[in-house]
C-alpha positions in Angstrom: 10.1 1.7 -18.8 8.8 2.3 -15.5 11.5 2.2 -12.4 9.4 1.0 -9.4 11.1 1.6 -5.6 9.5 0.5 -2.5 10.1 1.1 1.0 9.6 -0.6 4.2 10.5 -0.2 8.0 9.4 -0.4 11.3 6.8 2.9 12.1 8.4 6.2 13.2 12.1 5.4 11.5 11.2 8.4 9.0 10.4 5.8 5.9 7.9 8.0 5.3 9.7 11.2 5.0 12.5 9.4 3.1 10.1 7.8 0.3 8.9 12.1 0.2 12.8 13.1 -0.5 12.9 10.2 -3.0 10.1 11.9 -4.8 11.5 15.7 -4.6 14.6 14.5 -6.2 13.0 12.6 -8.8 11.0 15.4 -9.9 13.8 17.9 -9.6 16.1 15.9 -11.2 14.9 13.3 -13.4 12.2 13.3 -16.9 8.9 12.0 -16.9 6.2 12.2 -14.0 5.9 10.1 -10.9 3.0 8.2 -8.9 3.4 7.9 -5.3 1.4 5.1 -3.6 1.1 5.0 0.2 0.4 1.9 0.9 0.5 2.5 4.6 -3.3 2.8 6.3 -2.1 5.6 8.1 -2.1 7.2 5.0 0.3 10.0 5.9 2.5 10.8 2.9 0.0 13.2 1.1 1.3 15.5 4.0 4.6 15.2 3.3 3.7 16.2 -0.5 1.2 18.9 0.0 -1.8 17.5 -1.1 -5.1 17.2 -0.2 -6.3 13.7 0.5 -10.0 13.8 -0.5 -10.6 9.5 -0.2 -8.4 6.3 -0.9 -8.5 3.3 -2.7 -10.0 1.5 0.7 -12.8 4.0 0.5 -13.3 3.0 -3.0 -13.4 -0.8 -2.4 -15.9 -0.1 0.3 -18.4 1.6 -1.7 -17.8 -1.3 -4.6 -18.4 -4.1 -1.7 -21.9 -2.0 -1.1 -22.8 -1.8 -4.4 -22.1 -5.4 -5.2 -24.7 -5.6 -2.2 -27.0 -3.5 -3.6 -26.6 -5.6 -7.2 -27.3 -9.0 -5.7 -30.5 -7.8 -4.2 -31.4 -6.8 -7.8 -30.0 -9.9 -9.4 -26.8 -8.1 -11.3 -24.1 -9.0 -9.6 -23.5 -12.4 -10.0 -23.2 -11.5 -13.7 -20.4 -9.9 -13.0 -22.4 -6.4 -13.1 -23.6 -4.1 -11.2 -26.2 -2.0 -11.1 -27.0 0.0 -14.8 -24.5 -3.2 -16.5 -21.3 -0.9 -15.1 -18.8 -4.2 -14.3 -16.2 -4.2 -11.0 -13.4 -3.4 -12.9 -15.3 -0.5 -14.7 -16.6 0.7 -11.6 -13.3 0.9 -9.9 -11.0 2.0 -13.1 -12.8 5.1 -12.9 -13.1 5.9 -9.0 -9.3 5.3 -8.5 -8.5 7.5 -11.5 -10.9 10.2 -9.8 -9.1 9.4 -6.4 -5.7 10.6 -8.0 -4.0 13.7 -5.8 -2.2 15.5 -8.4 0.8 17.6 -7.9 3.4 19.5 -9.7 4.9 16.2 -11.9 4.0 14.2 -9.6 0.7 12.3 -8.6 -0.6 10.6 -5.0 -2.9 7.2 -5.0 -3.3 6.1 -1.2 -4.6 2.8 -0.3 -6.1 3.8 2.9 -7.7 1.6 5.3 -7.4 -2.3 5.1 -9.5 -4.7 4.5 -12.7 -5.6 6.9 -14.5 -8.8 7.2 -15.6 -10.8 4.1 -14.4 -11.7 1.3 -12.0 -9.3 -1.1 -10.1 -11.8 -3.2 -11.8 -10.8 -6.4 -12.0 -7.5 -5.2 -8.3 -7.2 -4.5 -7.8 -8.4 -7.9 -9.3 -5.9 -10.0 -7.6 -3.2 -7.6 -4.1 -4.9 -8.3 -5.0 -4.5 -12.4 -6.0 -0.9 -11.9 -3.4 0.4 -9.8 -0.8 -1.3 -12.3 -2.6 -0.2 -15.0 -2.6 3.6 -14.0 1.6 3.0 -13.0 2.1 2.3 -16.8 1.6 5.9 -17.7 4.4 7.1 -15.5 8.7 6.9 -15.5 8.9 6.7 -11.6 6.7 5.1 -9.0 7.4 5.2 -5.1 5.0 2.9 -3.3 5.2 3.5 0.6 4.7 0.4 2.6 3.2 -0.1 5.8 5.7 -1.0 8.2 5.4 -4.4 7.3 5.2 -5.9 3.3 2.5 -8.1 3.9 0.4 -6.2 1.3 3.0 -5.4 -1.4 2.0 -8.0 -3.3 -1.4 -7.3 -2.7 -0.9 -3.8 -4.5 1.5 -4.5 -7.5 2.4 -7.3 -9.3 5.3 -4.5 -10.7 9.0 -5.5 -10.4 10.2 -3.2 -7.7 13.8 -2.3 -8.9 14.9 -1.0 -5.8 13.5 -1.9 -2.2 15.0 0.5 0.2 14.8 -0.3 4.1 15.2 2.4 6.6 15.5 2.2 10.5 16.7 4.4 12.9 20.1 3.5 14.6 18.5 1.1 17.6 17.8 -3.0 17.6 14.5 -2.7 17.3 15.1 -1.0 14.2 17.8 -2.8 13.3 15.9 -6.2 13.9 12.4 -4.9 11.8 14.8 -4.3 8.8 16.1 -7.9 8.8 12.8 -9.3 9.5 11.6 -7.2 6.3 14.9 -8.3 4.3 14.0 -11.6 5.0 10.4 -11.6 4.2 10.8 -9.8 0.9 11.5 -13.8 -0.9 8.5 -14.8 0.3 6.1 -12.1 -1.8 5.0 -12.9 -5.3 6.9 -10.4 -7.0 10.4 -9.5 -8.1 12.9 -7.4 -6.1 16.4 -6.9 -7.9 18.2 -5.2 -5.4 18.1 -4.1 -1.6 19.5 -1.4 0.0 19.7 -0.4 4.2 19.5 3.0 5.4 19.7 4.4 8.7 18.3 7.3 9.6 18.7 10.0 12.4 22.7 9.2 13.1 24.1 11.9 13.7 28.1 11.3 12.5 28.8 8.5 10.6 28.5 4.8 11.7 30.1 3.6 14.7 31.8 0.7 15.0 29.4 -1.6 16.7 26.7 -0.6 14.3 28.5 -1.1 11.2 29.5 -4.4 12.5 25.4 -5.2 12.9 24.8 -4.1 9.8 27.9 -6.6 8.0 25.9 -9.0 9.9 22.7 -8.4 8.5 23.7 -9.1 4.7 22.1 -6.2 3.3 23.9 -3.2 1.6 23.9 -0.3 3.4 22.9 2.5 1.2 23.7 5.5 3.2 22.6 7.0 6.3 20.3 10.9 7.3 21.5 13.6 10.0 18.7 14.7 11.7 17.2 18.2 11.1 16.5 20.8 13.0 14.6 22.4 10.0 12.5 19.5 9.3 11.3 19.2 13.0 10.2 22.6 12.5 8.3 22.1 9.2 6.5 19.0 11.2 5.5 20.6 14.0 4.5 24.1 11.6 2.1 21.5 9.3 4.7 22.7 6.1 5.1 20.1 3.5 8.7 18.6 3.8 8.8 18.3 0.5 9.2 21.8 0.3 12.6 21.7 2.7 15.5 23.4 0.6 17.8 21.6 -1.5 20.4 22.4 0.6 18.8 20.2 3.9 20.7 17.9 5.5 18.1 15.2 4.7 17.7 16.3 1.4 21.2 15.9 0.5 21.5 12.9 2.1 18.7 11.1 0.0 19.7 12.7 -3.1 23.5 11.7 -3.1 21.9 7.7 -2.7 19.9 8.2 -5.5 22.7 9.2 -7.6 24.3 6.0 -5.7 21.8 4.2 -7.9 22.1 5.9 -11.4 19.3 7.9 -11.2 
C-alpha cells in the first residue's frame, strides 16, 4: 500500500523545506522507496534533495501539445495517434518515466510550469494516469503543492493519507492555512486527516497563537525552531537534505512523523 502526504501553504512558510525533512526521514527510517512530486511551478524541491532537474512534466505536455500539432497536419491525431502510430498516453508514459530525478531511495517527478492557453483537458488526463501509475511502484509519496491546492486534483486522483499545512507564526500565514483547510472538501479526492504546523517559532506557542489555532479547527501537528545551520546550507547552495540528524528542524519533523506512526 502506498501512504500518500501532501502539503500546502502560503509561499516562503518553509513547506518546501518541510516536505524535504519529510522525505529524509522516510528514507532514513522507513522500507521501501519514495517519489517526491513538486507540484509547485517554482519547481524548487529538487534543490532541497540534491538533484539535478534536467525538464518537468510541463515541459513534457508542451512538446506532446506540439506534436499533436504536428499530427493533425498529417492527419494522425484525431485518431488518437501521433506521428509513427505512438498514442498520447504512450508518448507521455515514457517521457515522464525518462523525466524521473533519481536519488538514493528516493526519486523526483516535478510538474513544472502550468498550463498555457488552449485546451489540456485530455491532456491533463493522461498526465493524471501516468503520474498515478508510476506512484504504484513506490511505499511513500510526498507531493509538494503550490501554495495553493488548486491543482491537486489535477495531479492525483491518490488518497492523500495525511495533508499537512505549514505557515509561519503571522496572520497572513495563519489565514492561508485556513483558507487551504477549507478548500481541501472541495477537491475530487480523499483527505483522511489534517494536520497544522508552524514553522520558525522559536519557543513553544504563545498564548494568543494557540488560541488562533483552537480557532481554526485543525490539529496542530507540531511546530520548527529556526536554524542557524540551515540558513547557512541555503545561502552555501548545500542540499538541506543533507542537514544532520541532530538539526533542530530535522528533529522537529521527524518526532511528527513518529506523531503519525510512521
Amino acid at each position: 500500500m502506498t501512504t500518500t502526504i501532501a502539503l500546502a501553504g502560503k509561499g516562503g512558510v518553509g513547506k518546501t523545506t518541510t516536505a524535504g525533512m519529510v522525505i529524509k526521514y522516510l528514507i532514513q527510517t522507513q522500507p521501501g522507496a519514495v517519489l517526491a512530486i513538486d507540484a509547485d511551478p517554482s519547481s524548487n524541491l529538487n534543490m532541497v534533495l540534491g538533484l539535478d532537474l534536467d525538464w518537468t512534466v510541463g515541459d513534457i505536455r508542451e512538446g506532446l501539445l506540439d506534436q499533436v500539432q504536428e499530427s493533425l497536419l498529417a492527419g494522425g491525431a484525431a485518431m488518437g495517434a501521433l506521428q509513427g502510430g505512438v498514442s498520447k498516453r504512450e508518448y507521455l508514459d515514457y517521457q515522464i518515466r525518462q523525466s524521473v530525478a533519481e536519488g538514493d531511495r528516493f526519486d523526483l517527478v516535478a510538474m513544472g510550469k502550468p498550463e498555457g492557453p488552449g485546451c489540456y483537458c485530455a491532456v491533463n488526463h493522461n498526465l493524471r494516469e501516468v503520474v498515478d501509475s508510476i506512484s504504484k511502484n513506490y511505499r511513500y509519496v510526498i507531493i509538494d503543492n503550490e501554495a495553493g491546492m488548486e491543482h491537486l486534483s489535477r495531479r492525483t486522483t491518490r488518497d492523500v493519507q495525511h495533508l499537512l499545512i505549514v505557515s509561519d507564526p503571522t496572520q497572513r500565514g495563519l489565514v492561508a492555512a485556513e483558507r487551504i483547510a477549507e478548500f481541501r472538501h472541495q477537491l475530487d479526492i480523499k483527505i483522511e486527516n489534517t494536520w497544522l504546523i508552524v514553522n520558525r517559532l522559536p519557543d513553544g506557542v504563545p498564548d494568543p497563537l494557540q488560541a488562533r489555532i483552537d480557532a481554526m479547527g485543525i490539529p496542530l501537528l507540531g511546530t520548527i525552531a529556526s536554524d542557524e545551520k540551515l540558513m547557512a546550507f541555503e545561502f552555501s547552495g548545500r542540499p538541506l537534505i543533507e542537514l544532520g540528524d541532530d538539526s533542530p528542524v530535522y528533529t522537529a519533523v521527524a518526532g511528527m512523523m513518529q506523531k503519525l506512526n510512521l
